[in-house]
C-alpha positions as CSV (number, residue, x, y, z in Angstrom):
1,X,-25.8,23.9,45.5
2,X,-22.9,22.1,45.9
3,X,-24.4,18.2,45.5
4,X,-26.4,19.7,42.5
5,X,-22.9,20.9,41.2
6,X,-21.4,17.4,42.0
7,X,-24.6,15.5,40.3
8,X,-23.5,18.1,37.2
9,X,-20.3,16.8,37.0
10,X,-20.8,12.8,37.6
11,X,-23.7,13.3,34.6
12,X,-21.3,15.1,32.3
13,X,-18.8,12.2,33.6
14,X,-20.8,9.8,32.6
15,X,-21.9,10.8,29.3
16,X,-19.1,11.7,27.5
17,X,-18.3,9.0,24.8
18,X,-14.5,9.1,25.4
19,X,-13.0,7.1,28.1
20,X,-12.3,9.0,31.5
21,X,-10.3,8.0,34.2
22,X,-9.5,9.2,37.7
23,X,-6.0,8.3,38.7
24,X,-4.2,8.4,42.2
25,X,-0.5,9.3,42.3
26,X,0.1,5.7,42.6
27,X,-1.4,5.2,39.6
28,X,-4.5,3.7,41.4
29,X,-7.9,4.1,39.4
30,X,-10.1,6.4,41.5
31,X,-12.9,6.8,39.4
32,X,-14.2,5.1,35.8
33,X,-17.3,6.5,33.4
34,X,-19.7,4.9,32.0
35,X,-17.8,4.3,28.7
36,X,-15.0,3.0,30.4
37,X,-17.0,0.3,31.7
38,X,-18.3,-0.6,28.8
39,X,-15.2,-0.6,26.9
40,X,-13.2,-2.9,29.4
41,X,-16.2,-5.2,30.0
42,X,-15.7,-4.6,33.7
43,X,-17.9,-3.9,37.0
44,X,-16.6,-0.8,38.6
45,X,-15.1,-3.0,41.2
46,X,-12.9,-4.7,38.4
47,X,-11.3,-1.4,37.5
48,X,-11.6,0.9,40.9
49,X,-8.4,0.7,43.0
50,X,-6.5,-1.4,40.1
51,X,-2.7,-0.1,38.2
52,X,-4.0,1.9,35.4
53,X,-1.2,0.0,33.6
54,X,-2.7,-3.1,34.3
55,X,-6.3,-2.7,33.1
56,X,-5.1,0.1,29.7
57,X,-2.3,-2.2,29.1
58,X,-2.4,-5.2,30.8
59,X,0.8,-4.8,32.3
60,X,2.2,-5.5,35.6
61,X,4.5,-2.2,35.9
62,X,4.6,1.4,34.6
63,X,5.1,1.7,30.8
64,X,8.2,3.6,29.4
65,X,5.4,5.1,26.8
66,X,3.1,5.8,29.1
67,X,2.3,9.7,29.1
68,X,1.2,9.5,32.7
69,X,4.8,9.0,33.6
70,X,5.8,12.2,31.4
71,X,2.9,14.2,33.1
72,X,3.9,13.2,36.8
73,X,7.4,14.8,35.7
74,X,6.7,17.6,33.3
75,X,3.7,18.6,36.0
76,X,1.7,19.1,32.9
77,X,-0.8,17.6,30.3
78,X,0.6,15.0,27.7
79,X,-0.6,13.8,25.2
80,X,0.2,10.6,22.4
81,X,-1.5,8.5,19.8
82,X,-0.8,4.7,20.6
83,X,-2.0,1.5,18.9
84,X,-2.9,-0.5,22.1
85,X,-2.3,-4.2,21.4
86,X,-5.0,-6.0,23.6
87,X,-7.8,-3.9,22.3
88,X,-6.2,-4.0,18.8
89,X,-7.4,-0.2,18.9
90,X,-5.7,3.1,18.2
91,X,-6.2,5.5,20.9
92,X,-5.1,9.5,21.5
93,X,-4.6,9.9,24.7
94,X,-4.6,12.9,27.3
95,X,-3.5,13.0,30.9
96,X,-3.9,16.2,33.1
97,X,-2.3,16.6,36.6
98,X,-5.2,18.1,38.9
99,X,-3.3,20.5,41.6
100,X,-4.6,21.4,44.9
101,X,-4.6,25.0,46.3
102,X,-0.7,24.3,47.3
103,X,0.1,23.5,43.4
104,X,0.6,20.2,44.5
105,X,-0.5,17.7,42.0
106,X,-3.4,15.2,43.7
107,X,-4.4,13.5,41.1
108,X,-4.7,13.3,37.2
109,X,-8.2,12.7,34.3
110,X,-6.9,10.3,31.7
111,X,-9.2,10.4,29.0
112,X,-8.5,7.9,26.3
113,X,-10.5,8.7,22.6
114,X,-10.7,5.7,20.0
115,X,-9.2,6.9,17.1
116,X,-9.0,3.5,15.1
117,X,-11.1,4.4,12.6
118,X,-9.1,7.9,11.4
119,X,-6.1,5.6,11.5
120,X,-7.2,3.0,9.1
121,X,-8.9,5.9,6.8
122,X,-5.3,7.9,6.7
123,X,-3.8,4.6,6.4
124,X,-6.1,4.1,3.4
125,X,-5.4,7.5,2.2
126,X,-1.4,6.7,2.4
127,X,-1.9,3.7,0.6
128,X,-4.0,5.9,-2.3
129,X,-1.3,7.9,-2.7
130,X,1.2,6.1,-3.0
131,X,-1.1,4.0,-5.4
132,X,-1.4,7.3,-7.7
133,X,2.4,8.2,-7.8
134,X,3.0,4.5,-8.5
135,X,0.3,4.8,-11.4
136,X,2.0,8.1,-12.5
137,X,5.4,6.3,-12.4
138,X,4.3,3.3,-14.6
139,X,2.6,5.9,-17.1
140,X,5.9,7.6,-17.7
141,X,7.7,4.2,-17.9
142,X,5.1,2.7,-20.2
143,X,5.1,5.8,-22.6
144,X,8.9,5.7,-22.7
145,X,8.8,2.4,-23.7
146,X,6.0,2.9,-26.6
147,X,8.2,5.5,-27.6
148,X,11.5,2.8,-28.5
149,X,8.7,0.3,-29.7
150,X,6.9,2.8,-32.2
151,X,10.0,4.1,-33.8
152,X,11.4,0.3,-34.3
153,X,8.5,-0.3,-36.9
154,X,8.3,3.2,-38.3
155,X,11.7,3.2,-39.2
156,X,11.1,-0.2,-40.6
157,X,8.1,1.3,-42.8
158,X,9.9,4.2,-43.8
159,X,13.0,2.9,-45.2
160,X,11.6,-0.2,-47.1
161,X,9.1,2.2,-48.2
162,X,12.1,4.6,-49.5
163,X,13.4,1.2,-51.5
164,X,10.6,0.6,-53.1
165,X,10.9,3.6,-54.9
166,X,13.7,1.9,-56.2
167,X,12.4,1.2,-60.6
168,X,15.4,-1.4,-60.6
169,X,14.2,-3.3,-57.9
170,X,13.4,-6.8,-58.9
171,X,9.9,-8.0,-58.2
172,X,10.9,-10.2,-55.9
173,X,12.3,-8.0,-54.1
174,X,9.2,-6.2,-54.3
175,X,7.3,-8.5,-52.4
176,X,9.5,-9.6,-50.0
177,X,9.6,-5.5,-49.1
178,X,5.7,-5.3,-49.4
179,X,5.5,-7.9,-47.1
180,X,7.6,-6.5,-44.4
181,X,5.7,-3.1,-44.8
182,X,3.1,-5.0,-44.1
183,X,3.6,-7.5,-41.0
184,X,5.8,-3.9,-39.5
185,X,2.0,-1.9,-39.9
186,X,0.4,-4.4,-38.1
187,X,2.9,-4.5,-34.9
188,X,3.2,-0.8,-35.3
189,X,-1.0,-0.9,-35.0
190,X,-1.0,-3.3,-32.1
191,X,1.3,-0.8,-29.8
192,X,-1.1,1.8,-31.0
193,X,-3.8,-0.4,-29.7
194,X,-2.2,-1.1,-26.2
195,X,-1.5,3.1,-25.9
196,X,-4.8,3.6,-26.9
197,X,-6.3,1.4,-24.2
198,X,-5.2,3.3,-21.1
199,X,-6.7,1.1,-18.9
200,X,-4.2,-1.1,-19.3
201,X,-1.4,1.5,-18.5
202,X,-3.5,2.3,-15.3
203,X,-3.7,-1.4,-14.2
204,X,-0.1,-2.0,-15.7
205,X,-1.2,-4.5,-17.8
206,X,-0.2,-4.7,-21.3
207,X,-1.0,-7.8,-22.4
208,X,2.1,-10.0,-23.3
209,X,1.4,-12.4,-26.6
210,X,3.7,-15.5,-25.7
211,X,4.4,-18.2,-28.9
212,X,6.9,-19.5,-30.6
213,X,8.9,-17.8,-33.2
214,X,12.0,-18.2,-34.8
215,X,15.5,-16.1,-34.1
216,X,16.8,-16.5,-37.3
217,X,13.8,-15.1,-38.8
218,X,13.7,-12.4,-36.7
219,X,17.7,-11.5,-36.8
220,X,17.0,-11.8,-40.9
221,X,13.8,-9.2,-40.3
222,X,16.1,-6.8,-38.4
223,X,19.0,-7.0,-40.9
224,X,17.0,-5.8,-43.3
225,X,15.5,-3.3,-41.6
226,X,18.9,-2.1,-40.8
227,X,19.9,-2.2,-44.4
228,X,16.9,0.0,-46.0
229,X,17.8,2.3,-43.1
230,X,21.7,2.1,-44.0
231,X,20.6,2.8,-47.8
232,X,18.1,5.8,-47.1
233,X,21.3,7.5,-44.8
234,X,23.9,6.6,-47.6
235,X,25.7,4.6,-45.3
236,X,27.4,2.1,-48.0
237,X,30.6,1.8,-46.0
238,X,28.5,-0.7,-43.4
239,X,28.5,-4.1,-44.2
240,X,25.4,-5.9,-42.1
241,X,25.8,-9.6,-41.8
242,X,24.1,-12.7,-39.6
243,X,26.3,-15.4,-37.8
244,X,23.1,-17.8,-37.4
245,X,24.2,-20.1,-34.5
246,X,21.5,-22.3,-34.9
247,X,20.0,-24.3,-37.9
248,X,16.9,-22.7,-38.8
249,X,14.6,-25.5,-37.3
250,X,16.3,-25.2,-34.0
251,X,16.1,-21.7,-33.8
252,X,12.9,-21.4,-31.8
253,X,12.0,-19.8,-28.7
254,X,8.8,-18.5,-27.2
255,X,8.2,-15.1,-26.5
256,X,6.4,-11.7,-27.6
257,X,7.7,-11.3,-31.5
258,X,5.7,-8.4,-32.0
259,X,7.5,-6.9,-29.1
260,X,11.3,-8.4,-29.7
């Protein structure tokens, strides 16, 4: 009854997937399972009557980390997930003292469970997350920003729109504030487009138009926006004026007009 209960045992032993160990109080292997073989790439021989330290860790003394050290102390089981360096392999591992009938402790089951594949998914997982809060972060930023960048034209639109209703206003006048309506709709149109296209808010990539344009032209552009703005608020006690300093053809830089 007895051998059929040992033959139990070493076949149980044996088949479990996990790596199971039978250590001394010396921290001398006693015993190895079939999966421990095969995961060292030993002979039984290799591993029976070596350091546990040396063939888990490949170390030549006890670990500080080493939760066989904490069990031989607390008298009870330990446990601890470590990334093992050698086998480039996360591990959780359990050590249990084994007491004989004095409560003496004899010797100690390590059984070591590859857990590298739960680490890398969490990993993954932390990664995603932190992926989606960035994603939510650049959404808030980007709409904030279409905010400043839709108002800059509309006001535009709105108060050359308000001087046209002007009957005094010469005709070329007219045209010049026609034209401003105009190039002001299309920018306003394009930041529509780039809302509109949430991929790009997603992959944080609104596409930047670099080429050249002209700072006095645009400083001009802007002073009259500010004036049909200072005339639809009745503001006549502001006096808007340019200091170009640069000659007109030397006032050229590259970057995104539509967007300046």
């Amino acid at each position: 009854m007895l051998r059929k209960s040992n033959k139990d045992w070493e076949n149980s032993f044996n088949s479990l997937k996990d790596i199971m160990l039978i250590i001394d109080n010396n921290y001398n292997i006693e015993k190895v399972n079939n999966s421990g073989l095969k995961f060292f790439g030993k002979s039984k021989k290799d591993i029976i009557g070596k350091k546990c330290y040396k063939i888990i860790y490949d170390k030549d003394s006890p670990q500080e980390f080493c939760p066989f050290r904490k069990s031989m102390i607390t008298k009870a089981s330990e446990s601890i997930d470590q990334y093992i360096k050698i086998y480039k392999k996360h591990f959780s591992i359990k050590i249990s003292p084994v007491f004989n009938e004095n409560g003496q402790i004899v010797k100690f089951i390590d059984i070591l469970r590859d857990i590298t594949e739960r680490k890398i998914m969490e990993q993954e997982l932390i990664k995603a997350k932190e992926k989606a809060e960035e994603s939510d972060r650049l959404k808030s930023a980007f709409l904030a920003n279409m905010s400043h960048e839709i108002r800059t034209p509309m006001n535009g639109i709105l108060g050359f729109a308000e001087l046209l209703k002007d009957r005094n206003l010469s005709v070329e006048n007219k045209e010049e504030y026609t034209k401003i309506i105009n190039e002001l709709g299309n920018d306003l149109l394009q930041i529509i487009n780039d809302i509109l296209d949430i991929s790009n808010i997603e992959a944080n990539q609104v596409k930047i138009e670099i080429e050249e344009c002209s700072v006095n032209t645009l400083l001009s552009e802007l002073c009259m926006i500010f004036d049909s703005e200072k005339s639809k608020k009745n503001k006549t006690n502001i006096k808007i004026r340019i200091n170009k300093a640069f000659e007109d053809k030397n006032s050229y830089i590259y970057a995104d007009e539509t967007r300046l």
